[in-house]
N, C-alpha and C positions, 0 to 999 in steps of 0.2 A: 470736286475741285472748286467749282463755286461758291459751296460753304466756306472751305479754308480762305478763299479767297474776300467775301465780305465780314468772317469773324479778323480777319487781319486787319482789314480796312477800318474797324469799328474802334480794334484795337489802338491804332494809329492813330485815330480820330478823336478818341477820347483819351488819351494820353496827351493831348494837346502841343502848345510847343512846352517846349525842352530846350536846358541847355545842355545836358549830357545825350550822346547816343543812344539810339536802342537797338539792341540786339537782336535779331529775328533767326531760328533756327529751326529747318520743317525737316522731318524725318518721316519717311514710308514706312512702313515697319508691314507687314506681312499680313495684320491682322486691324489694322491701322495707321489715323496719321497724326503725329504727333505737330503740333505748332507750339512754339515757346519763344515769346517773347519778353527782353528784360529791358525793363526801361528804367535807368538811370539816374532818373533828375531828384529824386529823394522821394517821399513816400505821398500815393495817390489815397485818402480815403475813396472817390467815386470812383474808382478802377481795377478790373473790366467793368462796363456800361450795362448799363439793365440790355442792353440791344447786343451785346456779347453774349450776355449768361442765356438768351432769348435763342440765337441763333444758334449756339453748343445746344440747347437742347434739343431744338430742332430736328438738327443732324447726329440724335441720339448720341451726345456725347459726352465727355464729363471734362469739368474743367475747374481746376485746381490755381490759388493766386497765395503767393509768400513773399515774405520782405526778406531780403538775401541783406544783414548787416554788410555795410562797406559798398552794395552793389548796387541797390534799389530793389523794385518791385520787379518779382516773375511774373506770368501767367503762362502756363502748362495746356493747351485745351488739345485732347484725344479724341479723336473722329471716327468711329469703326469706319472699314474702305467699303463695307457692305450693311445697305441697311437692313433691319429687320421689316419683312411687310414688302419688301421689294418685289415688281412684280418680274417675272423674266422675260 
């Protein structure tokens, strides 16, 4: 939870201001957690942040960034809910 919670933060961070909103939508999924966020304001070259793409992998995970015509920029980042190496 701590991961999802500073790769949002970074996300947030380095999206800057905006004047359109951004969409944030987290989903548990079984086998993971999916975070997506759109942000609106028209297109970022420097987004996500080197300190996003750093922290996804971290928390072994992959993370995926698109221009949605009409929408703005995604970013997709999937978190398995268990790592690998974990101890019990």
């Amino acid at each position: 939870d701590l991961g999802i919670y500073r790769i949002l933060e970074d996300a947030l961070a380095s999206a800057g201001d905006t004047e359109g909103p951004i969409d944030i939508v987290l989903h548990f999924g079984s086998d993971d957690i999916e975070l997506d966020v759109t942000y609106r304001g028209g297109p970022r070259l420097d987004w996500p942040s080197i300190a996003v793409r750093e922290r996804v992998a971290l928390c072994q995970g992959v993370v995926d960034v698109d221009t949605v015509p009409g929408t703005g920029d995604r970013l997709v980042v999937k978190i398995p809910r268990v790592f690998e190496g974990r101890f019990a």
